[in-house]
Residue frames as qw, qx, qy, qz and C-alpha x, y, z in Angstrom:
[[0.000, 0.889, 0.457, 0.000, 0.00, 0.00, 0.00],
 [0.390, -0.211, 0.013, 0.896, 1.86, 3.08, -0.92],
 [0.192, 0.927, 0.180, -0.266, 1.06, 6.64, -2.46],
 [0.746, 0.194, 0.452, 0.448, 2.98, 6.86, -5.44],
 [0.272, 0.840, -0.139, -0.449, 4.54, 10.24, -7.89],
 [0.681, 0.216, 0.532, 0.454, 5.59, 9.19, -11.38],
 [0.396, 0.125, 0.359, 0.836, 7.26, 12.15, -13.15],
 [0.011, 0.783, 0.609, -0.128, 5.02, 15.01, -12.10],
 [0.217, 0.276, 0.155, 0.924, 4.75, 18.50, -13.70],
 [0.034, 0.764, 0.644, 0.000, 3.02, 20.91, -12.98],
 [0.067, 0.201, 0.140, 0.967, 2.63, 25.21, -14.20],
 [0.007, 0.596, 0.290, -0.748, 1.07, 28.61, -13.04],
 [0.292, 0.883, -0.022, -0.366, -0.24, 30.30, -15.80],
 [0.700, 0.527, -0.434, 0.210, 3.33, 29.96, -18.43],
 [0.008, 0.736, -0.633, 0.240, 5.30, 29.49, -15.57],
 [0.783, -0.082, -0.608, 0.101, 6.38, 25.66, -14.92],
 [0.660, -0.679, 0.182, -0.266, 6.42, 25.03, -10.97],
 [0.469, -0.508, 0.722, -0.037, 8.15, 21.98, -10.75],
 [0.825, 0.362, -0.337, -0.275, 8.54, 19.17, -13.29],
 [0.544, 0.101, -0.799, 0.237, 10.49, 14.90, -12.92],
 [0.542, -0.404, 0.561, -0.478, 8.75, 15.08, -9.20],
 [0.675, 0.017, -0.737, -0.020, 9.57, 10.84, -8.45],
 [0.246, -0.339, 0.782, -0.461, 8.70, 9.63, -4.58],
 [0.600, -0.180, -0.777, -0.054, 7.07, 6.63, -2.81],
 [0.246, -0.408, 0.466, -0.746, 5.72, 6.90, 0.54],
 [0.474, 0.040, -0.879, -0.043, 4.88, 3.76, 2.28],
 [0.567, -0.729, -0.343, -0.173, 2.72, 2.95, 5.68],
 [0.727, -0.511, -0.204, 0.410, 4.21, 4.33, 8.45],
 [0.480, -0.152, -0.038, 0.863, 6.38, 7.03, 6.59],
 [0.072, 0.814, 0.445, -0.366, 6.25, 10.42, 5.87],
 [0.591, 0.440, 0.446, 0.509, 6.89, 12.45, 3.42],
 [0.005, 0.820, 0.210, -0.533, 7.73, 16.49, 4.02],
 [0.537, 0.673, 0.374, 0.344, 7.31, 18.78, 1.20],
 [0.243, -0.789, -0.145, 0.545, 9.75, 22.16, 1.32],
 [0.473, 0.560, 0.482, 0.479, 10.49, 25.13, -0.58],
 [0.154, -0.165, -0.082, 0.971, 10.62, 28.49, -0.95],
 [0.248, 0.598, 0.373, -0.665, 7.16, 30.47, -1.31],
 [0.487, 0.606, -0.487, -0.397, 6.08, 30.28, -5.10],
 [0.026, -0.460, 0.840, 0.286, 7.97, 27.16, -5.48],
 [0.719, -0.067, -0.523, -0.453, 4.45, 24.68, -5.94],
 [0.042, -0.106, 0.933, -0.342, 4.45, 23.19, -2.38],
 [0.385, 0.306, 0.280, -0.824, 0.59, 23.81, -2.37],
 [0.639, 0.405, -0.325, -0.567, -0.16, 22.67, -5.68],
 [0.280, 0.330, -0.901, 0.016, 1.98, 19.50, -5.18],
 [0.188, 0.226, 0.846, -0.444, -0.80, 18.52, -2.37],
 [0.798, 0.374, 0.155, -0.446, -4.09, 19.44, -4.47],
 [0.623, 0.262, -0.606, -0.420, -2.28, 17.37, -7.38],
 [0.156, 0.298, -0.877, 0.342, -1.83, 14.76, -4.75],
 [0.327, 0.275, 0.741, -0.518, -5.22, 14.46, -3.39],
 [0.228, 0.346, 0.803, 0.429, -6.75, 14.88, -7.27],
 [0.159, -0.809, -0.206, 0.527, -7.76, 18.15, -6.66],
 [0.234, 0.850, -0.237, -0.408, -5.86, 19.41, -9.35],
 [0.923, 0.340, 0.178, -0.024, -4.51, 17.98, -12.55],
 [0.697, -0.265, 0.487, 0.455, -0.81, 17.55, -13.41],
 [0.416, 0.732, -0.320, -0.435, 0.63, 19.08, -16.54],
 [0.659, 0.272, -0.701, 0.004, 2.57, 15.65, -17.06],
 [0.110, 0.290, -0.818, 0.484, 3.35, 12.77, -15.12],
 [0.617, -0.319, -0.448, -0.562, 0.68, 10.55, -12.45],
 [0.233, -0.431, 0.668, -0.560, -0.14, 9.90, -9.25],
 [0.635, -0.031, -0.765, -0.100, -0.72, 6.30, -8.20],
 [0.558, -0.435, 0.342, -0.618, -2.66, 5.02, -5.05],
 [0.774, -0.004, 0.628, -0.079, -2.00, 1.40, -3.76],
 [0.200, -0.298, 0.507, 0.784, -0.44, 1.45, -7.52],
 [0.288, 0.603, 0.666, 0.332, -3.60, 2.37, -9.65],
 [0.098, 0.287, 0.171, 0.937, -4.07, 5.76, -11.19],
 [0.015, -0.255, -0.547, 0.798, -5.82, 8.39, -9.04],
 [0.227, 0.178, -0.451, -0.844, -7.80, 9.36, -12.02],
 [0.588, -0.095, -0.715, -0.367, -9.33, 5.96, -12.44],
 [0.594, -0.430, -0.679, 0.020, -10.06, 5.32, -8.95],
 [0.203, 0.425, -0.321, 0.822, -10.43, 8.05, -7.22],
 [0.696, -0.577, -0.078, -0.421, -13.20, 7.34, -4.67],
 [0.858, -0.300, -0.265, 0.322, -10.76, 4.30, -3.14],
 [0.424, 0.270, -0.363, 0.785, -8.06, 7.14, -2.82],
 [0.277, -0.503, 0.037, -0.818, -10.93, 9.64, -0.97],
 [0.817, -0.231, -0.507, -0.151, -11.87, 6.60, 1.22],
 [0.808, -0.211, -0.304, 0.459, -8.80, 7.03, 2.90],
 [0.445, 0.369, -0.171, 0.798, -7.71, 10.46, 2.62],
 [0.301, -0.769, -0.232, 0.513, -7.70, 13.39, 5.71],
 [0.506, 0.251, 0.091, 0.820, -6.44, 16.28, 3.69],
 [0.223, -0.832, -0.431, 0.267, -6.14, 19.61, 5.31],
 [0.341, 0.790, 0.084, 0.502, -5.66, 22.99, 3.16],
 [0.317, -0.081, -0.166, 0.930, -3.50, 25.84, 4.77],
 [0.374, -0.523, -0.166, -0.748, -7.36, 28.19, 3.95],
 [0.371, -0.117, 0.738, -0.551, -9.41, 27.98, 7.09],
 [0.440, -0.146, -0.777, -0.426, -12.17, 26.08, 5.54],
 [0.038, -0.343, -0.833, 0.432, -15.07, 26.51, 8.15],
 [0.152, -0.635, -0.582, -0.485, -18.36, 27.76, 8.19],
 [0.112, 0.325, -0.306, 0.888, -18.88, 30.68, 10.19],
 [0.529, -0.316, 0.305, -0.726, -22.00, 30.55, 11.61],
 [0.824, -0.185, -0.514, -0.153, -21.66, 27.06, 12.77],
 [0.843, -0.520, 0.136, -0.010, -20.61, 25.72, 16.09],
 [0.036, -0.485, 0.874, 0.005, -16.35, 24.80, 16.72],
 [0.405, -0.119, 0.906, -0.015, -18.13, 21.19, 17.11],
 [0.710, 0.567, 0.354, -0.221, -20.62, 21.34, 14.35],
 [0.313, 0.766, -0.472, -0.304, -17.64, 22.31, 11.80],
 [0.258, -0.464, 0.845, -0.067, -16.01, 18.83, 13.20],
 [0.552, 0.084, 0.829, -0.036, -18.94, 17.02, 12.40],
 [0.569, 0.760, -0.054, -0.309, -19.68, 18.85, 9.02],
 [0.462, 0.633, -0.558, -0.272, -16.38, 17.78, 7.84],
 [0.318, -0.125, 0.938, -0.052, -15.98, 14.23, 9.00],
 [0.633, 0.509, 0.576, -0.094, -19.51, 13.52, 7.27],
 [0.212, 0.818, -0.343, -0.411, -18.38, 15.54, 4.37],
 [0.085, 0.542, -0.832, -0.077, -15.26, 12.81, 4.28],
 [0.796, -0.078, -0.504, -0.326, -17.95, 9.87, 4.60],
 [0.255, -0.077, -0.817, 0.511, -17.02, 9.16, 8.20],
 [0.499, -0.756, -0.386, -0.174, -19.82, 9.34, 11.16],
 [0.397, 0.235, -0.442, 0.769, -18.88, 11.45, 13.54],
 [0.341, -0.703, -0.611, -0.129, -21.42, 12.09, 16.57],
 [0.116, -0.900, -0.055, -0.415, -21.78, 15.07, 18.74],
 [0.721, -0.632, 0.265, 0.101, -20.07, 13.87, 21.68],
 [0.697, -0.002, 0.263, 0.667, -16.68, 12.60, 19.44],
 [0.410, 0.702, 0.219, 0.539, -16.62, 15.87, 18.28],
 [0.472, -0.870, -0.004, -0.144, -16.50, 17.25, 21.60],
 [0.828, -0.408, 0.279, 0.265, -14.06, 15.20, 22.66],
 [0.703, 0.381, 0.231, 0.554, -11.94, 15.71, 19.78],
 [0.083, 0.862, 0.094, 0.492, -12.16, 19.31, 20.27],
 [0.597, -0.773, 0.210, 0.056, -10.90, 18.85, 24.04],
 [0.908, 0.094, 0.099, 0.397, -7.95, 16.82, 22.66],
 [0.432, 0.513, 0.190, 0.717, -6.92, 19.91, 20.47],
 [0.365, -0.343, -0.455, 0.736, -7.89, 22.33, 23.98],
 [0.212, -0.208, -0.190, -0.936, -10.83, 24.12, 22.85],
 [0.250, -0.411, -0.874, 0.066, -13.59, 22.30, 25.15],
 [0.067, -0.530, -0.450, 0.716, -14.37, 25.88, 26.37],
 [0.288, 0.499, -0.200, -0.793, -15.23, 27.06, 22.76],
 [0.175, 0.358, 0.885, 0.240, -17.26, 23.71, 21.17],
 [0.224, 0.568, 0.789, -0.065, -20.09, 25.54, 21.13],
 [0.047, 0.637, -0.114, -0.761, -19.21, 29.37, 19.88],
 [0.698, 0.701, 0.139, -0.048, -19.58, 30.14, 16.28],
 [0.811, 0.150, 0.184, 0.535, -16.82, 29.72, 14.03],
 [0.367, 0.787, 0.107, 0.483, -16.77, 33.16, 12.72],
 [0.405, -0.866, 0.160, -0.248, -15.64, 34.71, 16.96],
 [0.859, -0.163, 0.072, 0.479, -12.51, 32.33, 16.97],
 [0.195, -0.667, 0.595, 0.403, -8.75, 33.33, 16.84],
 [0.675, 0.452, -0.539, -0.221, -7.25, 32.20, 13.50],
 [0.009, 0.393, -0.879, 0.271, -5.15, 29.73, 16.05],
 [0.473, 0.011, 0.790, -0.391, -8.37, 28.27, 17.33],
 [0.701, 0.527, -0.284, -0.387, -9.98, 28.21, 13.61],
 [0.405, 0.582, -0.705, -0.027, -7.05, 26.32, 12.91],
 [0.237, -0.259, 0.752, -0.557, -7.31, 24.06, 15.86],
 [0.739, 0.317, 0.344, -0.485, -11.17, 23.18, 14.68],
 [0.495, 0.652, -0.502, -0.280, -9.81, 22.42, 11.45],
 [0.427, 0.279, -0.854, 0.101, -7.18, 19.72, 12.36],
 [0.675, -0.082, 0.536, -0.499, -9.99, 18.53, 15.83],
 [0.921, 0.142, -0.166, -0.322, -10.98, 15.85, 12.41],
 [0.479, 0.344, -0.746, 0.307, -7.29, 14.15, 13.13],
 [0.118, -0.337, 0.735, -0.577, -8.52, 13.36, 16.76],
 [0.700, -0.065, 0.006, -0.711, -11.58, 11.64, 16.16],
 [0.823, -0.200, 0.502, -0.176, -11.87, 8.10, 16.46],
 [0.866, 0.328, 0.373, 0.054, -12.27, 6.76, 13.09],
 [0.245, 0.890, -0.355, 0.150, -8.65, 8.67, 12.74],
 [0.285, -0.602, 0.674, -0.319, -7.26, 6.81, 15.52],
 [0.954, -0.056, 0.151, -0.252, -8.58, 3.32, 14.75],
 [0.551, -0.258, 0.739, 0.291, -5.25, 1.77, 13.15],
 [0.759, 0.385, 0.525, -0.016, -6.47, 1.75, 10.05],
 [0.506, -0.169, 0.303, 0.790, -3.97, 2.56, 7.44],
 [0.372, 0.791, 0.417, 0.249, -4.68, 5.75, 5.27],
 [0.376, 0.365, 0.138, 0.840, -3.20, 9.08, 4.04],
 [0.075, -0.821, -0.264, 0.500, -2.75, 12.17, 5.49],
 [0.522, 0.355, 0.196, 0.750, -1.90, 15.13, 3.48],
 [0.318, -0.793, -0.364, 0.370, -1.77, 18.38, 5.69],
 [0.288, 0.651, -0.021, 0.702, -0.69, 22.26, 4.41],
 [0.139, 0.495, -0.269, 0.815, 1.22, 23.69, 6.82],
 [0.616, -0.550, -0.558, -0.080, -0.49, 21.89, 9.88],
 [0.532, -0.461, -0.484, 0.520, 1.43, 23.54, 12.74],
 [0.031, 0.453, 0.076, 0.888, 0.97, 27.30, 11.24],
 [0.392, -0.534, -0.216, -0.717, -1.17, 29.63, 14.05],
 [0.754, -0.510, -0.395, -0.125, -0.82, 27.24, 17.20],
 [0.322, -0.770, 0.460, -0.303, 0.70, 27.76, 20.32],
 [0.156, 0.543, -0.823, 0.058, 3.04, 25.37, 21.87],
 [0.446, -0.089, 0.840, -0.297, 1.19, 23.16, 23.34],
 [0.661, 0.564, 0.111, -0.482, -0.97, 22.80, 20.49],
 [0.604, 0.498, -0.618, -0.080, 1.95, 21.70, 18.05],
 [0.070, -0.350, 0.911, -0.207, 3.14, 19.24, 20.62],
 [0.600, 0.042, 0.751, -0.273, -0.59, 17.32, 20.53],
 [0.526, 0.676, -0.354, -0.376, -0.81, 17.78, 17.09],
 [0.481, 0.549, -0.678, -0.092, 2.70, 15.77, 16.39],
 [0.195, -0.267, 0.891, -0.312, 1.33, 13.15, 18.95],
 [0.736, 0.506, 0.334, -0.302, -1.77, 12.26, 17.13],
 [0.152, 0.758, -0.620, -0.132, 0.77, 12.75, 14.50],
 [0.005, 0.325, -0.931, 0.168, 3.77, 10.08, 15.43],
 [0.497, -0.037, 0.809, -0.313, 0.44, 7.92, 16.72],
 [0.816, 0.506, 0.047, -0.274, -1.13, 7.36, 13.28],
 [0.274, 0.624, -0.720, -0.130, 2.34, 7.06, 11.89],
 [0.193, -0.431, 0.847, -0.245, 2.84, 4.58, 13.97],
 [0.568, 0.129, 0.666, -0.466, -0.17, 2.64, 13.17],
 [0.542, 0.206, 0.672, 0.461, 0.49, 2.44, 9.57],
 [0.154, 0.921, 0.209, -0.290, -0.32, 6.00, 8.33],
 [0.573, 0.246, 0.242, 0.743, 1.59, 7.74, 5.19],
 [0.081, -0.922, -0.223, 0.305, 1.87, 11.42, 5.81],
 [0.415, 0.453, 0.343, 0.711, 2.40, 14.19, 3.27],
 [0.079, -0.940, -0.284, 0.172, 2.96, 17.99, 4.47],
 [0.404, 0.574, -0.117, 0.703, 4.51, 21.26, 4.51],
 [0.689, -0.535, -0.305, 0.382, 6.01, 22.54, 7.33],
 [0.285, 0.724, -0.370, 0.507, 8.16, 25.88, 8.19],
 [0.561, -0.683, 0.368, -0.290, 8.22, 24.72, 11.97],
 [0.456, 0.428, -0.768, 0.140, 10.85, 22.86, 13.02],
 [0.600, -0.365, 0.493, -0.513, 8.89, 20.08, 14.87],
 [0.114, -0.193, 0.965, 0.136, 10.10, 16.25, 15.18],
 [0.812, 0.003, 0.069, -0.580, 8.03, 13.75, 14.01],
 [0.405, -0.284, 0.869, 0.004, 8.65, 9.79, 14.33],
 [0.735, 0.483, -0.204, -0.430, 8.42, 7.89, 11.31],
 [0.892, -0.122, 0.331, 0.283, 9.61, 4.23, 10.08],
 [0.609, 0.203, 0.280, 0.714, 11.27, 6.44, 7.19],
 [0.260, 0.856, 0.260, -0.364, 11.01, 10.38, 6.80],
 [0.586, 0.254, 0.381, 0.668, 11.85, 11.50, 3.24],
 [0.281, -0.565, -0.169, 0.757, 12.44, 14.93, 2.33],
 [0.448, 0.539, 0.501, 0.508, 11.28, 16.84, -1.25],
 [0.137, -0.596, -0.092, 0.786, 12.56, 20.11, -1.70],
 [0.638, 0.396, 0.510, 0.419, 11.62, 21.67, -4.51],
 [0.305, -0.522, 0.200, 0.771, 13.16, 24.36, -6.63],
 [0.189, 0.629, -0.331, -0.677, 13.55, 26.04, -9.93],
 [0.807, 0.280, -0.410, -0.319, 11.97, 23.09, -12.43],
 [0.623, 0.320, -0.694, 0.167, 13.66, 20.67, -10.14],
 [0.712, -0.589, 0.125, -0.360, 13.31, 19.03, -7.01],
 [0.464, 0.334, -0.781, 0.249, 15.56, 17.01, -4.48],
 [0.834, -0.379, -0.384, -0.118, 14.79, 14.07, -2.09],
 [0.156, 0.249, -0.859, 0.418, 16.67, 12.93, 1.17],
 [0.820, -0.311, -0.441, -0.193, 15.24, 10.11, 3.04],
 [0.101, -0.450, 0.692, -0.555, 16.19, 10.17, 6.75],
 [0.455, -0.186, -0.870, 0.033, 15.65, 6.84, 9.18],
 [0.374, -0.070, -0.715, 0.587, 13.60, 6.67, 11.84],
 [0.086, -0.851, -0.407, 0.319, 12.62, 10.20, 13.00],
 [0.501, 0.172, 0.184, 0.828, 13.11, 13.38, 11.53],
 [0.266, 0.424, 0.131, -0.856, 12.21, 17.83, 11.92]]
């Protein structure tokens, strides 16, 4: 079971982003994307989650083309944008269950709660989205990584923009323990990242990418 890039391109308008993008990413590892601003870190996750189409080149799920099967890829995926994506005049815990059912999970009032304590907003489940801090926005957002049917062991794909932007410390530290505990359970995880926070993987591989060109390192183990 892997998540697969096979010569990926992809352009702005005339400008090419990035073009030859080659990785694997296997259960358990992870897979950070980095770059300079501009450089297609952003784009590289919507082409990843099929979201956006590829000037050349294909992404492969469990090795079939995302194209052709793209419900089994959505089946599995968590993918969380760097926008805030909530609804303002819902509840912090109605947003939680809007997007879990959204993603074809159940997700009942009470696991939303709870999820929401996980992530240290139990005092603001029930406000409207629209009277958060961007930090606690953000916070509601990633609350779907704490739910159960996140936490069950079952293998599947994250793919997170820029998950630890807006939080306070303690925040990024349960974050990369929900984190490290999917990993651990057989989870493949794609992000971007400017914060230098560990995360424990069985491999973590590195993709920088640059001027039409991109470069890999694979660290063991655990890696920022």
């Amino acid at each position: 079971m892997t998540l697969q890039a096979s010569q990926l391109a992809c352009a702005r308008g005339n400008r090419k982003l990035f073009e030859g993008i080659d990785f694997e990413v296997g259960p358990g590892e992870a897979l950070r994307i980095a770059g300079r601003n501009g450089s297609g870190k952003t784009s590289l996750l919507r082409l990843l989650c099929g979201l956006a189409q590829p000037l050349k080149g294909e992404v492969r799920w469990h090795g079939q083309s995302i194209h052709r099967h793209r419900e089994a890829l959505h089946q599995a995926l968590s993918y969380v944008g760097h926008a805030p994506g909530l609804k303002d005049d819902l509840s912090a815990w109605e947003n939680v269950q809007f997007s879990a059912v959204l993603a074809g999970q159940a997700c009942t009032k009470q696991q939303a709660l709870d999820a929401l304590t996980q992530l240290g907003l139990q005092a603001k489940a029930h406000l409207p989205a629209r009277v958060l801090s961007q930090g606690q926005r953000r916070r509601v957002l990633l609350a779907r990584l704490a739910l159960p049917q996140a936490l069950n062991g079952a293998p599947h794909l994250l793919v997170l923009d820029e998950p630890f932007v807006a939080l306070d410390q303690e925040s990024v530290q349960v974050l990369a323990t929900l984190l490290n505990q999917q990993l651990a359970q057989g989870a493949m995880l794609v992000y971007t990242t400017h914060q230098p926070q560990r995360l424990q993987a069985a491999q973590h591989h590195e993709l920088t990418l640059g001027e039409h060109e991109a470069q890999q390192v694979v660290h063991p183990a655990e890696a920022f």
